[in-house]
N, C-alpha and C positions, 0 to 999 in steps of 0.2 A: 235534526229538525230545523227546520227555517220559518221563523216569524216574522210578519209586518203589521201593526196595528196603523189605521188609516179610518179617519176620524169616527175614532173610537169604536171601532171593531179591530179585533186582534183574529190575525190568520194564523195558523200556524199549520204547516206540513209536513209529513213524513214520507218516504218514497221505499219502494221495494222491487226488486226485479222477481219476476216471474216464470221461474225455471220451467214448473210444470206447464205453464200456458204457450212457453215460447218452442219457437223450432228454429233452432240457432244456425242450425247447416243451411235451409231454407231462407234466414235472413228476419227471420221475423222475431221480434220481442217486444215481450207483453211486462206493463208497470204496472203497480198498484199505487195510487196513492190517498190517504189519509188526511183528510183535511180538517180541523177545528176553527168553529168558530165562537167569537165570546165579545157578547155588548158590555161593552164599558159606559156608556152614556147613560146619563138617566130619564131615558123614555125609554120605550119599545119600539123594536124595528121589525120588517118585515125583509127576506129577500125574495126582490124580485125573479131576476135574471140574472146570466152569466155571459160571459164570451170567454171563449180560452184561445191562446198564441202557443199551438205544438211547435217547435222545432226539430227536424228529424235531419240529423247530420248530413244523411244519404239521400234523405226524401224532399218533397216540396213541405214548406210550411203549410199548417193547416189551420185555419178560426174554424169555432165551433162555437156557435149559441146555442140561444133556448132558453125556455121558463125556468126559474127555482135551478134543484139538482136535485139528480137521482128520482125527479118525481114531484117535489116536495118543493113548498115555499112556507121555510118556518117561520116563526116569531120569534122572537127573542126579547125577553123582558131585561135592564137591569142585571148583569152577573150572571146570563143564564147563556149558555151555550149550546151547540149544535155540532155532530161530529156525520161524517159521512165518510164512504170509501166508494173508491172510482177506480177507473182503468184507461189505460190508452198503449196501443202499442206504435209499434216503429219499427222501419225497414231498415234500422242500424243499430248498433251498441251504445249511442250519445244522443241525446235528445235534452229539450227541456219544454218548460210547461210554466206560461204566466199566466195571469186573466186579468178580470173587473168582477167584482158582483154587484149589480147593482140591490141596494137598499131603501125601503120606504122609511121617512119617519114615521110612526102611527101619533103622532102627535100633533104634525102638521099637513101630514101628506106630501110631504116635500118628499122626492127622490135623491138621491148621491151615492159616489161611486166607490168601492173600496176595494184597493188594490190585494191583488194574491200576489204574492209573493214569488220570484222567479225559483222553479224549484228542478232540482237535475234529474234528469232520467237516463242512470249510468249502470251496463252491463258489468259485472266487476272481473267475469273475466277478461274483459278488452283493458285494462286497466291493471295487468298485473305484466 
């Protein structure tokens, strides 16, 4: 798991390779990953938006925007957290995956930026 908390939200992520989704001989593999979030502040936030930074060993880097995630732009009160699961693949066995989310205060309306944390996208048999 890799965590960064960034003013006051804590990211934490999990990563998983994708055997049945990937086609190895083809080049192609599929990640899952697991993301948690958790306001530690004491207002309520909203997130906004995202950007994500793929990096695919073999491939071009990719950003990827957009609203919320997976659909969704939650709230989050005080100690209350938000979990989701996502995907990305790659036209290698190494990759990695950072971002931004951005965050509303609902207290002020102010916006700010909180870092994800740089997290691996590693095939484990290239790695053995």
């Amino acid at each position: 798991m890799t965590t960064l908390t960034t003013a006051g939200i804590k990211i934490s992520v999990v990563t998983n390779f994708r055997q049945d989704l990937s086609e190895i001989n083809e080049m192609r593999f599929f990640f899952n990953y697991h993301i948690s979030m958790l306001n530690e502040n004491n207002f309520p936030v909203q997130l906004i938006s995202r950007e994500w930074y793929i990096f695919d060993s073999l491939g071009e880097p990719r950003i990827v925007t957009g609203l919320g995630v997976i659909g969704e732009q939650p709230i989050l009160k005080l100690n209350e957290s938000y979990d989701y699961a996502s995907g990305c693949d790659l036209t290698s066995e190494i990759g990695l995956m950072k971002g931004i989310y951005t965050f509303k205060n609902l207290s002020t309306n102010e916006e700010f930026e909180v870092f994800v944390p740089t997290f691996q996208l590693e095939y484990s048999g290239k790695l053995n």
